[in-house]
VOLUMKE-214602 format. One record per residue (C-alpha): x, y, z; residue number from 1; chain; residue in one letter. Coordinates in nm, 2 decimals. Layout:
# residues N
      c1      c2      c3    k  c  r
       X       Y       Z  NUM  A  a
...
***
This chain:
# residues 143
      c1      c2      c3    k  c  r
   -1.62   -1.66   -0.33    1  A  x
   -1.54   -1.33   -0.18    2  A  x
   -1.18   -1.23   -0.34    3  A  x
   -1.18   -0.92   -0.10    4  A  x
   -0.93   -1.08    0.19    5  A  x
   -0.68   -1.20   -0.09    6  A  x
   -0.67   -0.78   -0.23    7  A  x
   -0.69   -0.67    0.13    8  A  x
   -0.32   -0.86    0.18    9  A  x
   -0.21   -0.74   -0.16   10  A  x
   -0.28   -0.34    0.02   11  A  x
   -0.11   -0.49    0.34   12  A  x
    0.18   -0.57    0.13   13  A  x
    0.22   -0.27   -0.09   14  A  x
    0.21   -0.08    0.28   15  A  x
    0.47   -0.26    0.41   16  A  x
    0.80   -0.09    0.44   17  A  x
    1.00   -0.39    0.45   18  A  x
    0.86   -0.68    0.32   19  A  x
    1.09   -1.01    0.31   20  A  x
    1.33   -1.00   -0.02   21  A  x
    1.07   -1.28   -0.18   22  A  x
    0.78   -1.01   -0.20   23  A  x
    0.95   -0.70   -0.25   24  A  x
    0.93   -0.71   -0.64   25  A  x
    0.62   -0.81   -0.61   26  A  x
    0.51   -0.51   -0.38   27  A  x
    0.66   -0.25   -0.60   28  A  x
    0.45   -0.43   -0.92   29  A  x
    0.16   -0.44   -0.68   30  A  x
    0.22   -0.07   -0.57   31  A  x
    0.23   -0.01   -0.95   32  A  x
   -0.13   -0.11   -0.99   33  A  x
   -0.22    0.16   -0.69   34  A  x
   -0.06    0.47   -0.88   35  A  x
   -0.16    0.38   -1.25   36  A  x
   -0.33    0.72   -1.39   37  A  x
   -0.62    0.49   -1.56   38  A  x
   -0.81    0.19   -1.55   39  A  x
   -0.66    0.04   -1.89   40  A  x
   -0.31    0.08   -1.73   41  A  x
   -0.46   -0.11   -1.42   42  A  x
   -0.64   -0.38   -1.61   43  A  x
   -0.33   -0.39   -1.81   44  A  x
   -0.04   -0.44   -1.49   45  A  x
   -0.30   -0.66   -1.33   46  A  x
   -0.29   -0.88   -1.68   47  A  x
    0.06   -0.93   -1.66   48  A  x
    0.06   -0.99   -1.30   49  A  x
   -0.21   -1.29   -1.35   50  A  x
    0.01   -1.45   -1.59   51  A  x
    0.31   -1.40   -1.33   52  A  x
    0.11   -1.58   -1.11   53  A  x
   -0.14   -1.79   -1.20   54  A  x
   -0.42   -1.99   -1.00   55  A  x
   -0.46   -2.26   -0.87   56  A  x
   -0.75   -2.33   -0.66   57  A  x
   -0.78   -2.57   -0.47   58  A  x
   -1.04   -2.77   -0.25   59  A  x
   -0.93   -2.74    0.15   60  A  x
   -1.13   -2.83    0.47   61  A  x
   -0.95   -2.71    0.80   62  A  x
   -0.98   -2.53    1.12   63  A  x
   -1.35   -2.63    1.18   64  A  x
   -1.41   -2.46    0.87   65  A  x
   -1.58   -2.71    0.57   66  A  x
   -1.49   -2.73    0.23   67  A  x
   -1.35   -2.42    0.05   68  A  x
   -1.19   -2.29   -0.18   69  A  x
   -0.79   -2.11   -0.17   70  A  x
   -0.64   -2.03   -0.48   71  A  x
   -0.33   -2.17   -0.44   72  A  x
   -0.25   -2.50   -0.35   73  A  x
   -0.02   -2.37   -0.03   74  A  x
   -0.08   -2.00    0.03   75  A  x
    0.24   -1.94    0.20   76  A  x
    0.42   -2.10   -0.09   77  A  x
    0.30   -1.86   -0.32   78  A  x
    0.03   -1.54   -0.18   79  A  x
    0.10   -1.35   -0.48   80  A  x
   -0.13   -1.60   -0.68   81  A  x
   -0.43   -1.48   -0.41   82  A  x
   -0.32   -1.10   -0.39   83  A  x
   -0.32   -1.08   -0.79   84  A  x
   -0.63   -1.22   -0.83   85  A  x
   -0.82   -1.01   -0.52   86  A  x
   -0.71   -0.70   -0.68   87  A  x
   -0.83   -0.82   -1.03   88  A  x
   -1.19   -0.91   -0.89   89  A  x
   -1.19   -0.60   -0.74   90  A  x
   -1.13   -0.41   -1.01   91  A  x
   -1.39   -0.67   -1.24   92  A  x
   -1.67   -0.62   -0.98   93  A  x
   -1.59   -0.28   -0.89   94  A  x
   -1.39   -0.05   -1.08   95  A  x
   -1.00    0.08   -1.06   96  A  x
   -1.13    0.35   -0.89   97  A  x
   -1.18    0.13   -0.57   98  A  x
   -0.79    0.13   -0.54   99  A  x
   -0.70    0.45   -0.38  100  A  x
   -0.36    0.59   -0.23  101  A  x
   -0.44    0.82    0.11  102  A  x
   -0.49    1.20    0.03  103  A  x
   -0.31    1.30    0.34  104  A  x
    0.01    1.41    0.23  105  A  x
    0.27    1.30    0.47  106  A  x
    0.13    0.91    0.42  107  A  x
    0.04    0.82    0.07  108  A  x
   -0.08    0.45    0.22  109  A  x
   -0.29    0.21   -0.05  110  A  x
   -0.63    0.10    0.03  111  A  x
   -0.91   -0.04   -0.07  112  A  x
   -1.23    0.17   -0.11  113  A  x
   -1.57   -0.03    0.03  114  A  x
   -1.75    0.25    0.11  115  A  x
   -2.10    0.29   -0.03  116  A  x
   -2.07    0.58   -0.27  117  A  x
   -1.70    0.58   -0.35  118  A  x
   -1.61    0.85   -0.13  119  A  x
   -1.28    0.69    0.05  120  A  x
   -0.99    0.97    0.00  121  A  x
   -0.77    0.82    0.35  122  A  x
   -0.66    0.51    0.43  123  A  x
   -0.77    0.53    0.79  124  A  x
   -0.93    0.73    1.04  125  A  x
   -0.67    0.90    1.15  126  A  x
   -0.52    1.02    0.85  127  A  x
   -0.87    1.20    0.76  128  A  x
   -0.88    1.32    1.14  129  A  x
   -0.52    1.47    1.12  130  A  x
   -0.60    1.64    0.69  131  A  x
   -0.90    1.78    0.89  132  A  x
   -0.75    1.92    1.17  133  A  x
   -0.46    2.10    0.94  134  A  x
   -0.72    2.21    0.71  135  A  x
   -0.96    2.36    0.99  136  A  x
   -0.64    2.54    1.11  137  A  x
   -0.54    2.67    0.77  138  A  x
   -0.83    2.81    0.71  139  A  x
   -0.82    2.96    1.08  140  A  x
   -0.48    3.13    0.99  141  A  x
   -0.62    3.29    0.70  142  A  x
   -0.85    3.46    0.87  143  A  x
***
């Protein structure tokens, strides 16, 4: 089971600004996880999260898809069970460092680094294009 959809909400939810009153403790937990200094810290947040909100997967066939597992009985009832434990198997499979915060700083956006080698430092494209572009022309202006 691929777990990377469930984390990919949880970084959709730390982004969000203004997330309904029901999530925003949970985003600022979640958020946590993003700016911990170490792996133990992160393995230890996400601990406490996963008791918070346990799973509960559950068999469901629908939309033309067949059988499958979600991990909680409804999603909508509770998605912190699902964002928890995406983040967690992220970090089990690959490492805390695959949870980043964007280098550019005016944003400071969380994502999720799936790039080959590790390398992410921006949470988009345009974030990298626009720290290029002001780095090219600091360099230029110290010339």
């Amino acid at each position: 089971m691929d777990l990377t959809s469930y984390a990919e909400w949880a970084v959709r939810l730390v982004n969000d600004p203004d997330p309904p009153p029901a999530l925003r403790e949970l985003r600022d937990r979640l958020a946590a996880v993003f700016d911990a200094e170490d792996e133990a810290t992160v393995a230890a947040l996400l601990n406490v999260l996963l008791v918070l909100h346990p799973v509960r997967p559950q068999l469901a066939a629908h939309d033309g898809r067949g059988w499958h597992l979600h991990l909680a009985e409804d999603p909508t009832e509770d998605p912190a069970a699902g964002a928890v434990m995406g983040l967690a198997a992220v970090v089990a499979e690959h490492g805390a460092e695959r949870l980043g915060r964007c280098q550019d700083p005016r944003c400071g956006r969380a994502f999720l680094d799936t790039s080959s080698n590790r390398s992410r430092r921006y949470c988009s494209s345009r974030c990298a294009t626009r720290a290029n572009v002001a780095a090219h022309r600091a360099r230029r202006r110290a010339l």
